[in-house]
KOLMAR-983152 format. One line per 5 residues: number of its first residue (from 1); for each residue x, z, y of C-alpha. Coordinates in steps of 0.2 Angstrom, whole numbers, plus 5000, padded with zeros to 4 digits. Example, Ala and Ser with C-alpha at 12.3 -4.5 7.8 and 13.67 -1.06 7.14 Angstrom:
1) 5062/5039/4978; 5068/5036/4995 .
This chain:
1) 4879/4900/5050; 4886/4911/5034; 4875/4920/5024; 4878/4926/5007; 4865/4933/4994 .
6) 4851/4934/5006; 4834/4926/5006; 4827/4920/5023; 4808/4922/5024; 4807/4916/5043 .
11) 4816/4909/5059; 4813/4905/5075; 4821/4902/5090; 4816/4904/5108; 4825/4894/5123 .
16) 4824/4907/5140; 4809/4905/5148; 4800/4895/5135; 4790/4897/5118; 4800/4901/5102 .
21) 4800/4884/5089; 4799/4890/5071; 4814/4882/5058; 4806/4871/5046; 4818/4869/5034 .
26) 4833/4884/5025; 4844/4875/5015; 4859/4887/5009; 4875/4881/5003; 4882/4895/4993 .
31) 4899/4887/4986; 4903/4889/5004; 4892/4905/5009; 4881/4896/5023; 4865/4892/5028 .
36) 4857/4878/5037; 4841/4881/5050; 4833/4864/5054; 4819/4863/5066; 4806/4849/5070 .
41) 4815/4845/5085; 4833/4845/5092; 4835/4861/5100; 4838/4861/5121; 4856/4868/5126 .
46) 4857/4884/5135; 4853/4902/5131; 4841/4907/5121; 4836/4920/5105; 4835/4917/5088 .
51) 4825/4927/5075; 4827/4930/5058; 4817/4939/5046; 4829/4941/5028; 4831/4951/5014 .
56) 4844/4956/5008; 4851/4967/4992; 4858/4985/4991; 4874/4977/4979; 4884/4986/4968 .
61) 4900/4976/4972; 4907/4989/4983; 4907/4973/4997; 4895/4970/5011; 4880/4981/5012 .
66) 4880/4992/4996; 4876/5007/4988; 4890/5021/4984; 4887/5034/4971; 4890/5053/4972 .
71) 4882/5068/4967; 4875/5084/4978; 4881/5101/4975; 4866/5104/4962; 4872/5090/4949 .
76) 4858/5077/4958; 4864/5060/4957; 4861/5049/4972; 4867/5035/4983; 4871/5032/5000 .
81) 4870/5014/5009; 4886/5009/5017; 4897/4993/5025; 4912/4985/5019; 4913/4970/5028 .
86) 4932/4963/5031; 4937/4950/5025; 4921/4941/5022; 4905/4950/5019; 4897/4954/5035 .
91) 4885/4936/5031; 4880/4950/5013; 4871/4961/5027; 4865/4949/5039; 4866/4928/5044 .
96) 4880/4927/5058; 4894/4919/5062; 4906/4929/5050; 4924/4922/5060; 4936/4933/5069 .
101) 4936/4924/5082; 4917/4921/5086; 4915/4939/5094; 4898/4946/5101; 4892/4965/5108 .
106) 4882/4971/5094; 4865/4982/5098; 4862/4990/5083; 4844/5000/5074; 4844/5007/5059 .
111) 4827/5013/5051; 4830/5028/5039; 4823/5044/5029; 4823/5056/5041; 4834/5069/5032 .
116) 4848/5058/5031; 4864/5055/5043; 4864/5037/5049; 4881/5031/5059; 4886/5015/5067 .
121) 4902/5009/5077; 4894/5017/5093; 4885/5033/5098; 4867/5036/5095; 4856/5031/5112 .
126) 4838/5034/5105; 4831/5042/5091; 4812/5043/5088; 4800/5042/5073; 4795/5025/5064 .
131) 4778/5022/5069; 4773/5016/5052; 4779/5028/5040; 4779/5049/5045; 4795/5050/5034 .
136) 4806/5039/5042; 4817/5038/5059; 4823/5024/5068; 4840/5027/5076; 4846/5017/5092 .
141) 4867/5014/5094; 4874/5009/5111; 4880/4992/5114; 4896/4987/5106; 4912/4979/5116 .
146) 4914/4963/5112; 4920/4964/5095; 4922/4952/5078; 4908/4953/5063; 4920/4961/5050 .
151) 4922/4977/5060; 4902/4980/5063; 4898/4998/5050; 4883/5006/5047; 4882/5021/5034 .
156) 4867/5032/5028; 4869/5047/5017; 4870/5066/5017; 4885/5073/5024; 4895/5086/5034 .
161) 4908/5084/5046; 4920/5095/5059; 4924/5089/5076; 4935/5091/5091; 4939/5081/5106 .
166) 4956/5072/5107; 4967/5080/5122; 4961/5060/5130; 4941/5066/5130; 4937/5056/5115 .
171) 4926/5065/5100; 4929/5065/5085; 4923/5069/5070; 4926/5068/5050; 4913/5068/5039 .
176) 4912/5072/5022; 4902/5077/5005; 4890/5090/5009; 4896/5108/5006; 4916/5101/5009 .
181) 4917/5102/5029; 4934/5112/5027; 4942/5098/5019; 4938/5085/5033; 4949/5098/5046 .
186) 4967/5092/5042; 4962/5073/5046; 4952/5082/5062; 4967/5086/5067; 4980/5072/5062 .
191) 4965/5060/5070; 4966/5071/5087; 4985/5070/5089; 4985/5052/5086; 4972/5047/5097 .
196) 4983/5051/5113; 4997/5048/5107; 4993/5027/5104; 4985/5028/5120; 5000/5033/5129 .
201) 5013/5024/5116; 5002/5007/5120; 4997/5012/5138; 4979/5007/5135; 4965/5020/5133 .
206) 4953/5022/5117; 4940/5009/5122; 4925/5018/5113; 4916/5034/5118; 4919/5041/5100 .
211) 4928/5040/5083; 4919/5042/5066; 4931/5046/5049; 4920/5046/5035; 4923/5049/5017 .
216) 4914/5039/5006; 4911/5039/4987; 4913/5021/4980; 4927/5011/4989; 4937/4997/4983 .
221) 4953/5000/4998; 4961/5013/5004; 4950/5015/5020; 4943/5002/5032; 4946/5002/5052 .
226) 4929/4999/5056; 4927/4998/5076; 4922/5018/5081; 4917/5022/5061; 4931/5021/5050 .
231) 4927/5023/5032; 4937/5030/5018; 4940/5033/5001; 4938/5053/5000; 4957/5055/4992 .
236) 4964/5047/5009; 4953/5058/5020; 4949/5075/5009; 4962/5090/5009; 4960/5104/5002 .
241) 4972/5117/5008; 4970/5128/4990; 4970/5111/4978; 4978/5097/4985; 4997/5094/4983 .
246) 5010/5088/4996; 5009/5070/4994; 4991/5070/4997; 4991/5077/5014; 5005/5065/5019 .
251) 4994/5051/5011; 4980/5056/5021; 4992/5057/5038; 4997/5039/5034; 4980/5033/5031 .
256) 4974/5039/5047; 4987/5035/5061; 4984/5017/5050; 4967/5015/5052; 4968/5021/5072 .
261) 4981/5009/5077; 4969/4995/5072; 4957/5002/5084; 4970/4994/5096; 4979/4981/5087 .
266) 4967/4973/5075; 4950/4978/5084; 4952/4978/5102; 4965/4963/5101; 4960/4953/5086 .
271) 4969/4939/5076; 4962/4921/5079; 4961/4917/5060; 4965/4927/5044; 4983/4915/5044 .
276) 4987/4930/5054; 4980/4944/5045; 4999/4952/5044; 4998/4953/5063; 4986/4966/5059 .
281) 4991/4974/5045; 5010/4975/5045; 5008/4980/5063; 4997/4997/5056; 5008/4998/5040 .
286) 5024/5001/5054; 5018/5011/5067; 5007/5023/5055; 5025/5029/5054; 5028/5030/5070 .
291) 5014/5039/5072; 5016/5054/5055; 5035/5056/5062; 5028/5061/5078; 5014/5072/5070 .
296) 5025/5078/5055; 5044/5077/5059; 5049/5088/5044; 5042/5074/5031; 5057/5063/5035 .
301) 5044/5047/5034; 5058/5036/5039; 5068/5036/5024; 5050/5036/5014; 5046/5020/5021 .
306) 5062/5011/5014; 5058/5017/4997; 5039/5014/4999; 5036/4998/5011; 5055/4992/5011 .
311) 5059/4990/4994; 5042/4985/4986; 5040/4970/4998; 5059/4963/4993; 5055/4965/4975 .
316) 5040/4952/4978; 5049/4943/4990; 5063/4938/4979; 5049/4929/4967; 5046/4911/4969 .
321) 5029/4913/4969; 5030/4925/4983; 5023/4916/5001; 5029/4916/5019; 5019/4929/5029 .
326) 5009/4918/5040; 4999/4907/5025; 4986/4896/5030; 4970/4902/5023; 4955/4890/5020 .
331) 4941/4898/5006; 4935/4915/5009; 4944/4918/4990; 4961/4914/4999; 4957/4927/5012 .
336) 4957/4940/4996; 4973/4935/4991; 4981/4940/5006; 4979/4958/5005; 4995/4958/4996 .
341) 5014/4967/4998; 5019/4952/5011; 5004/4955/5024; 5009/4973/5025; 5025/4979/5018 .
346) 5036/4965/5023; 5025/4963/5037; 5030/4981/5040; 5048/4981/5037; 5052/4964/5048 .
351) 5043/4973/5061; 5053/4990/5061; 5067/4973/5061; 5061/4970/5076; 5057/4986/5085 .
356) 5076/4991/5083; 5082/4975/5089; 5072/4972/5105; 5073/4994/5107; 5058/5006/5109 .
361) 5056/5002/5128; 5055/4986/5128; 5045/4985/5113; 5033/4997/5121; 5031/4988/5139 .
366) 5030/4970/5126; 5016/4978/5117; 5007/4985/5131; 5009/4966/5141; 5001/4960/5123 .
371) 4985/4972/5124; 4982/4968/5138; 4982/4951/5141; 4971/4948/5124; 4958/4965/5124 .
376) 4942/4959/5116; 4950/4942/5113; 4958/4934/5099; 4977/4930/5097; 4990/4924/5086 .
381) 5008/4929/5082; 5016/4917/5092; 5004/4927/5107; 5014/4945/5102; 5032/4935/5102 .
386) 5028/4927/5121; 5024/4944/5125; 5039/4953/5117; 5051/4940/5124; 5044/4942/5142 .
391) 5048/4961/5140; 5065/4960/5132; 5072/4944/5136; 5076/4940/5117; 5073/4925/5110 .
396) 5061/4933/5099; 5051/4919/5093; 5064/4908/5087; 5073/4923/5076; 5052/4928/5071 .
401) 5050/4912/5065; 5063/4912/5052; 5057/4929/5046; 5036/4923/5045; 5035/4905/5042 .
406) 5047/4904/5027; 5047/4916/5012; 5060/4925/5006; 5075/4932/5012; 5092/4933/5014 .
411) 5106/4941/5002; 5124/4944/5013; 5139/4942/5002; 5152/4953/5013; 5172/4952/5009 .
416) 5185/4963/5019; 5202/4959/5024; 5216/4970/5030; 5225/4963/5044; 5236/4976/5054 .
421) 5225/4991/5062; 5210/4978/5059; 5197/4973/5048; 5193/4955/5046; 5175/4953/5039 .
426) 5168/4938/5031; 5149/4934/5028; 5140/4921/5020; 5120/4919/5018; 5109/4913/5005 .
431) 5092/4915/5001; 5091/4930/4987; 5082/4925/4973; 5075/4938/4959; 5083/4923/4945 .
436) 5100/4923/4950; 5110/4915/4962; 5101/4902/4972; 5104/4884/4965; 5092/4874/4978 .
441) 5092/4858/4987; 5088/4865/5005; 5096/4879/5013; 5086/4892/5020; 5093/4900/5034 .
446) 5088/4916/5043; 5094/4922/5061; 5098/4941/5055; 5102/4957/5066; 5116/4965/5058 .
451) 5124/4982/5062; 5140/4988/5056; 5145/5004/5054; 5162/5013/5048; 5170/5028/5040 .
456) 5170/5034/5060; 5151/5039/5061; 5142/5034/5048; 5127/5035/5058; 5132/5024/5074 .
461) 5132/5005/5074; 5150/5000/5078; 5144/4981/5081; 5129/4972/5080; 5128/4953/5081 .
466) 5114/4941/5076; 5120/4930/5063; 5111/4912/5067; 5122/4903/5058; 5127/4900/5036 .
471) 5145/4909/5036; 5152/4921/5051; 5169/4930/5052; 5171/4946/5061; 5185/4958/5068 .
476) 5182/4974/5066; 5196/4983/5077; 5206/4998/5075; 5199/5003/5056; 5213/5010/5044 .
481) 5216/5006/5026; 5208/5021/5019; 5193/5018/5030; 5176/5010/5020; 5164/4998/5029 .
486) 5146/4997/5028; 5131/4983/5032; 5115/4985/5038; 5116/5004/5046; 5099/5012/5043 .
491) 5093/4999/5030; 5085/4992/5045; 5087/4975/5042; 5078/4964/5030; 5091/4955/5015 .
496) 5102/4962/5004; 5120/4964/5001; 5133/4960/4990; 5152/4969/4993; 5167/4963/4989 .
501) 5172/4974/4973; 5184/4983/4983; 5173/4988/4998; 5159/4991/4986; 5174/5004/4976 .
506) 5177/5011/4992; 5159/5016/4995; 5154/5026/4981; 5165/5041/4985; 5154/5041/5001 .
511) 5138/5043/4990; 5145/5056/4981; 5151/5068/4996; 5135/5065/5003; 5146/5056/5021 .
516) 5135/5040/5020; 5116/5044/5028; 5101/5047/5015; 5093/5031/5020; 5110/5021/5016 .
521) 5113/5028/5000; 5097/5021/4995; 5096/5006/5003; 5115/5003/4992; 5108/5009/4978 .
526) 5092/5000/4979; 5102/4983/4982; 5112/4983/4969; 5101/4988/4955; 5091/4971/4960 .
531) 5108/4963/4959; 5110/4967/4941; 5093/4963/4941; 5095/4946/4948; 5110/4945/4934 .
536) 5120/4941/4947; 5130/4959/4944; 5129/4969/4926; 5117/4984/4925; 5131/4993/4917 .
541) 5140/4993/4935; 5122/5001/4942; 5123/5015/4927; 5139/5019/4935; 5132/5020/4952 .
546) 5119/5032/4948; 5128/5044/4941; 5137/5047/4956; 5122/5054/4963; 5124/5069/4955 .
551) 5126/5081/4969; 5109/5069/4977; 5098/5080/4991; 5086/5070/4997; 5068/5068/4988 .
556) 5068/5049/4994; 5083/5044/4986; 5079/5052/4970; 5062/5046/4971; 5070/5026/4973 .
561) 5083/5030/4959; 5067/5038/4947; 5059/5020/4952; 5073/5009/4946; 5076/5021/4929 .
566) 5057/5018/4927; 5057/4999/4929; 5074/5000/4915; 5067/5012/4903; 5051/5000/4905 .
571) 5064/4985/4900; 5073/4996/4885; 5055/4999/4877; 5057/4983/4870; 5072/4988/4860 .
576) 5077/4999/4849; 5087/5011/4858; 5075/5018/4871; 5080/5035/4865; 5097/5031/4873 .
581) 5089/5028/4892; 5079/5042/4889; 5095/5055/4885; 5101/5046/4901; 5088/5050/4912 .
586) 5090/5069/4906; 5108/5068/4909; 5105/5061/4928; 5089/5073/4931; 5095/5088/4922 .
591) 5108/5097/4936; 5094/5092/4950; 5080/5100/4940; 5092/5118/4936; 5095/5118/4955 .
596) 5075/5118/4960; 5067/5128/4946; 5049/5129/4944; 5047/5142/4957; 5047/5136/4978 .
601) 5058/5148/4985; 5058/5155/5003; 5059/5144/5018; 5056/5128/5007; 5048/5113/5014 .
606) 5035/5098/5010; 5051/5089/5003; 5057/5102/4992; 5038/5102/4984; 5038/5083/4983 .
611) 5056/5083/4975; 5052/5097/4961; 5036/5087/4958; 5047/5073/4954; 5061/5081/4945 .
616) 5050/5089/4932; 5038/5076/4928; 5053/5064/4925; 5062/5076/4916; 5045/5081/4904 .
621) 5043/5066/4899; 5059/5061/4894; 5056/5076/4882; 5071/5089/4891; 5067/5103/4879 .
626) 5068/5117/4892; 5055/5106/4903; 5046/5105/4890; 5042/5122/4883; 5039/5127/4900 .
631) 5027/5115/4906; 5017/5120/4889; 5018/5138/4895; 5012/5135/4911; 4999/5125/4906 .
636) 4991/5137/4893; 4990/5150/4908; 4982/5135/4919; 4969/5132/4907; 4965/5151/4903 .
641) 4963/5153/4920; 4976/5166/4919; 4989/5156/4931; 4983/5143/4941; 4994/5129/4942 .
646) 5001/5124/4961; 4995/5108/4965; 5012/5100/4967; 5015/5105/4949; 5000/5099/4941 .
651) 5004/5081/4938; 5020/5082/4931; 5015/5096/4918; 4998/5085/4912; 5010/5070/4912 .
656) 5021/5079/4902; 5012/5088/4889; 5001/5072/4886; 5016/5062/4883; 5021/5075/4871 .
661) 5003/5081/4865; 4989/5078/4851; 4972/5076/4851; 4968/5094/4856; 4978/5091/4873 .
666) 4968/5076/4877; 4952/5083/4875; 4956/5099/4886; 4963/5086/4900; 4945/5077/4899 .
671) 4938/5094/4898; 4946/5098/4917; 4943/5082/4923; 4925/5086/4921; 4927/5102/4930 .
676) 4937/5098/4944; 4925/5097/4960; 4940/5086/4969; 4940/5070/4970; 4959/5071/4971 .
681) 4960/5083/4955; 4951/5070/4945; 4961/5055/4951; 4979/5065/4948; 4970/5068/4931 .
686) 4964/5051/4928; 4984/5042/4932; 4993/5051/4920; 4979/5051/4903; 4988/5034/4898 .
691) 5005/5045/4896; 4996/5050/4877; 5005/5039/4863; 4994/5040/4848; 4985/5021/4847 .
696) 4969/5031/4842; 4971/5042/4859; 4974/5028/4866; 4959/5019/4862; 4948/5034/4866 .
701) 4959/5037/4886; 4953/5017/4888; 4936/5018/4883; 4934/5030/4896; 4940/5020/4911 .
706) 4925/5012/4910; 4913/5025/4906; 4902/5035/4919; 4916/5049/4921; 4925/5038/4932 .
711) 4921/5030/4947; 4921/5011/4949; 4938/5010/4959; 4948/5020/4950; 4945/5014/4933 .
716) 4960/5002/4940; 4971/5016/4937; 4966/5022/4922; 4969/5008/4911; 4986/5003/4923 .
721) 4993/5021/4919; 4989/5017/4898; 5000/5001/4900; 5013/5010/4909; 5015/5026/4898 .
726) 5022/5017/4882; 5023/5000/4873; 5010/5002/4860; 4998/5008/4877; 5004/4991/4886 .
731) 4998/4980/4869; 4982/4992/4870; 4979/4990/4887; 4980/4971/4888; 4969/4969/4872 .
736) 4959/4980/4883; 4957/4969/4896; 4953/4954/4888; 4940/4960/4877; 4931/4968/4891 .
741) 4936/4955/4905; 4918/4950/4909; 4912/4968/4915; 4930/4970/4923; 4929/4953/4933 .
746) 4909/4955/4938; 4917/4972/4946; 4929/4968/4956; 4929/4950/4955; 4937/4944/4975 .
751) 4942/4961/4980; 4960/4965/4980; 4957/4976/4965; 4956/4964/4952; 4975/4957/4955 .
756) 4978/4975/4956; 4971/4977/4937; 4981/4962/4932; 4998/4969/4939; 4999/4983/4933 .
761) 4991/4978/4914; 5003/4963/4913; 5018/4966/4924; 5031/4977/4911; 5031/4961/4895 .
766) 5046/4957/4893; 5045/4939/4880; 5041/4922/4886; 5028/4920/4872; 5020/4935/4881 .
771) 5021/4925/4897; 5014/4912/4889; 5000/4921/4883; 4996/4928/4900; 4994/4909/4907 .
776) 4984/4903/4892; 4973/4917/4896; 4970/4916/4913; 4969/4897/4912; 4952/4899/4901 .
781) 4946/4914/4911; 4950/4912/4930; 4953/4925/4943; 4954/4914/4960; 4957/4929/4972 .
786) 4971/4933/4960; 4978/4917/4957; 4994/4919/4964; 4995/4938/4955; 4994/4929/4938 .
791) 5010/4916/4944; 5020/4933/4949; 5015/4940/4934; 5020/4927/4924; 5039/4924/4932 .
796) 5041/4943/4931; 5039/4942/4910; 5048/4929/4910; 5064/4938/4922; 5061/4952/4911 .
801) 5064/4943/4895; 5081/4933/4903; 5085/4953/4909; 5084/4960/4892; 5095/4944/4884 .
806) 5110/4947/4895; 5111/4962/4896; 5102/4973/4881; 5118/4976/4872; 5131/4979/4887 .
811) 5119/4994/4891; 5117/5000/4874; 5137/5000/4871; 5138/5009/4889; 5125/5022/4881 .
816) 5137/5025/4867; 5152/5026/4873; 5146/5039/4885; 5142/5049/4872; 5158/5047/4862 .
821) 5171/5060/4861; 5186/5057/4871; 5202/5047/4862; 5215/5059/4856; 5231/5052/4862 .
């Protein structure tokens, strides 16, 4: 059985109706994280029990069971005990057999000090004192359902919690740090819309009598479905209606209509084997939402995902060293890897694909045929395509197929022809590829839904076909001249595409008036600036784009469009005309930012704060004077306590006057970071330290990551916002990590966050020697949980570097010229 950092003392096993035979013989394997049991004779087949009696240890590796940190509201330092089990630690808390698909009822007895809250997957049943020991309890949890190892929790700690019951009869609560039960009411409520409204969009009840959401100190994820108990980091669960900012509360919405719909897909339907992991994950990371558009319809989540889930997973996706999203998964260290962009985002997006191919109906009455068929069993994707397919009739498995089983995806060249009253349109296919056009042997082909849409009414699909096939011509009927044409309504479907220059021309005017829907302006947007990218189109004709989003409304296309500029001005730090990008940035940000002001005005909503939030912060630390000067004042009146800041302001003045600041504005940002009683306060402050540009500040912001201030999870952050913020902090950061790499690999060594550090330390090099370097490295000291991080690391340097080559001195002639008088004639 598996069984990891545990020392057996005894084991015996006792056939029904007979006496119990004790093992003779423990001989671990712990390469492979098992333990063998041998006894004197061959065991009799048939039912019997088996008893252990280990030990274990309380780690400190924020995996299995461990201990999580945190301090009471008299300054007392403590800890807590608490479960993270998925993908592979339930064998660090007790021998079993840790697979998915071996699933058991679980009876669960926790022994514990009596003053302390002690939670499991199900309600309490029994609680009584410990005969041996007056100070103790021993707490009794119903029986589980029939459930997989890595959703088993147990938590012990001093807490608070608010509760209510769902409109569906379930309770639930949200516990949290003692003293902070008002902060645990908006995910009360979030948790108690979303309960019914997964039971009646999947048509099966809540299996469990309650629902736990805790808030824990120490945690490596985001948050963790556990079955009944689902745990969290306290930023994705804690809102504080005074301090935390706009995109916090929609973090925590998303976080929790996440976790929830596992407690259908992923915990009452499990997958057979982590090869299928995305089953689970990209299904939460879609209908999550599903489910905040339903809570929240004024957050406009739709066009968020795009920019957030969308967008991210074709970046990695283009890479060769991206993977398909079913991989076949053998180590435990493998299952780690997985917990990448592919699982969930493109996960994500090829299921939003699929939902508005097939329609909701059908979709639904698929899902529902799905659940059923497989509660409290095991099943893999081609399980949810047979289902799906009965439903709609589609052939769904064979266009899934070409979307899961090879990676990648496809780029759309489109060209348009005038014949008469029609338009005859012509597309090819190819697999996009982040190097250039794509030179390989085979020919990947996709089956693709596409929808096409006019001039008419932008916001209506004038065809849809499936393209199954290399090249395909079309007849668009009755379209004028003068009309433009557009692919992939809704930025739906998953590939890019490349226009003709004419019906690219004819679409910019459409950006401009604002004509062409929010999510299609930046899905063009978004496409072509990975086309220059890519090289395949020059970065000057993407400048030109952007500016014509002057008159540009919407936070989420601004926010895409801040990415891109981010990822550029990343690139131009190598050069010596990165004060020309930043003039640019001002130039594009600077009528946006006059329109907002500092000030929310009446009848403003989440957006709006999200939007002047972003405006600022890109606009303060590109140095616009005006921006500037006022995030100083503001911040002066903020620390005197004369003016507290807003929450949605606070990060982009701290990012801005660090960037622009001294010694003396370090220390005060440390200073606050000791105050602030939030979590959330200390996290916003902790992302933007590495914006500082003095090396010695910069020394003193990294030696901090690791130091006691900062909890374990989040010195990630620290040092990733350091290599981010300038070109000396990326050397800094990098030198950083080697030197310290034992301590940082011992922390966080196979958890997702160590391929997280080495992303974002890494990622924004832009000279093969650098690359080079990066391999060498890694070579000497290796990460196997982020193997395959180091690879996409390493091609992105390397794109990077090719980037800055073809096309340095294009952009910097474009940033001249558009700064030089007009010619007299």
């Amino acid at each position: 059985m598996n069984c990891a950092d545990i020392d057996i003392i005894t084991a015996s096993y006792a056939p029904e109706g007979d006496e119990e035979v004790h093992a003779t013989g423990f001989n671990y394997q712990n390469e492979d994280e098992k333990v063998t049991l041998s006894f004197p004779s061959t065991l009799q087949k048939g039912t019997g029990t088996l008893k252990i009696d280990f030990v274990g240890e309380l780690n400190d590796k924020m995996k299995g069971f461990y201990r999580s940190k945190y301090t009471t509201p008299t300054g007392d330092t403590r800890y807590a005990a608490v479960t993270q089990f998925e993908a592979t630690d339930a064998r660090r808390a007790f021998p079993c057999w840790d697979e998915p698909a071996i699933k058991a009822t679980f009876d669960i007895s926790l022994v514990v000090p009596k003053d302390r809250v002690a939670l499991s997957n199900m309600n309490v049943i029994d609680r009584k004192p410990y005969p041996d020991d007056e100070n103790l309890v021993e707490v009794k949890f119903a029986r589980t359902p029939v459930m997989s190892t890595y959703l088993v929790a147990f938590v012990v700690g001093e807490y608070d919690f608010v509760e209510a019951r769902s409109l569906d009869g379930v309770l639930v609560r949200v516990y949290t740090p003692v003293g902070k039960a008002e902060q645990g009411k908006f995910a009360l409520e979030v948790a108690a819309k979303t309960l019914p409204f997964y039971k009646d969009y999947f048509n099966v009840p809540y299996p469990l009598p309650k629902i736990d959401l805790i808030a824990i100190a120490d945690f490596a994820a985001g948050a963790m479905e556990n079955w009944g108990l689902v745990t969290y980091r306290e930023t994705a669960l804690l809102i504080d209606p005074k301090n935390s900012c706009s995109s916090s509360r929609q973090w925590v919405a998303l976080v929790v209509g996440h976790e929830l719909a596992h407690q259908w897909f992923g915990n009452l339907v499990t997958m057979e084997w982590w090869t299928h992991l995305w089953l689970n994950e990209g299904f939460a990371s879609w209908i999550e939402y599903l489910c905040v558009d339903h809570c929240f319809p004024e957050y406009d989540i739709w066009t968020q995902f795009v920019s957030a889930d969308y967008t991210r997973a074709q970046e990695l996706d283009a890479l060769d060293n991206s993977h398909p999203i079913e991989v076949s998964v053998g180590h435990p260290s493998e299952v780690d890897e997985i917990f990448d962009a592919i699982s969930y985002s493109k996960g994500a997006s090829v299921i939003r694909m699929l939902h508005d191919y097939i329609g909701d109906e059908d979709f639904r009455k698929g899902m529902n045929l799905y659940l059923t068929k497989y509660q409290q069993k095991n099943a893999a994707t081609e399980d949810l395509w047979e289902s799906l397919e009965k439903a709609s009739g589609k052939p769904i498995a064979a266009v899934m197929n070409t979307w899961t089983k090879q990676m990648g995806f496809p780029l759309i060249y489109v060209e348009a022809e005038q014949q008469e009253d029609d338009k005859v349109l012509k597309l090819v296919q190819k697999k996009f590829c982040a190097s250039g056009p794509y030179t390989g042997e085979d020919f990947p082909m996709w089956m693709v839904p596409i929808s096409i849409c006019t001039s008419d009414d932008p916001t209506c699909a004038k065809m849809q076909i499936l393209m199954d096939k290399p090249e395909l011509t079309l007849v668009l009927k009755d379209i004028k001249p003068d009309q433009w044409v557009k692919l992939n309504l809704g930025t739906v479907g998953f590939y890019r595409t490349q226009y003709s220059p004419d019906m690219l021309e004819s679409l910019i005017p459409a950006i401009k008036d604002l004509s062409l829907p929010p999510v299609d302006r930046l899905g063009l947007q978004n496409d072509l600036f990975s086309l220059a990218r890519a090289g395949i189109i020059s970065t000057v004709e993407v400048l030109k784009v952007m500016e014509a989003f002057v008159n540009e409304p919407n936070y989420t296309v601004w926010s895409d469009l801040s990415c891109n500029l981010g990822i550029l001005s990343t690139l131009l730090s190598h050069t010596d005309f990165y004060e020309e990008i930043q003039v640019f940035v001002k130039d594009v940000f600077s009528p946006i930012g006059e329109r907002l002001g500092w000030d929310p005005k009446p009848g403003e909503g989440h957006l709006d704060a999200l939007l002047r939030g972003l405006v600022l912060g890109k606009l303060g630390k590109a140095g616009h004077k005006a921006t500037l000067e006022e995030a100083r004042r503001r911040f002066k009146d903020h620390v005197e306590g004369k003016h507290i800041l807003s929450a949605d302001l606070r990060s982009p003045v701290y990012v801005t006057i660090l960037k622009h600041g001294d010694s003396t504005t370090l220390d005060t940002m440390l200073k606050l970071h000791k105050q602030a009683d939030m979590q959330e306060e200390k996290n916003r402050i902790e992302r933007v330290l590495g914006a500082i540009s003095q090396p010695e500040l910069i020394q003193k912001v990294l030696t901090f990551a690791l130091s006691e201030e900062v909890r374990p999870q989040d010195t990630v952050s620290v040092i990733g916002g350091v290599a981010g913020g300038s070109k000396q902090g990326r050397k800094a950061a990098w030198k950083f990590v080697r030197d310290n790499w034992e301590e940082l690999y011992n922390r966080y060594q196979g958890g997702f966050l160590i391929s997280r550090l080495i992303k974002l330390t890494v990622d924004g090099f832009a000279n093969d020697k650098m690359a080079a370097e990066v391999k060498a490295f890694f070579e000497s000291h290796p990460a196997p949980s982020a193997e395959r991080t180091v690879q996409q690391c390493c091609e992105n340097i390397l794109l990077n570097a090719a980037w800055l080559k073809r096309d340095a001195e294009n952009i910097h002639q474009y940033f001249l010229q558009r700064k030089a008088p007009p010619a007299m004639v």
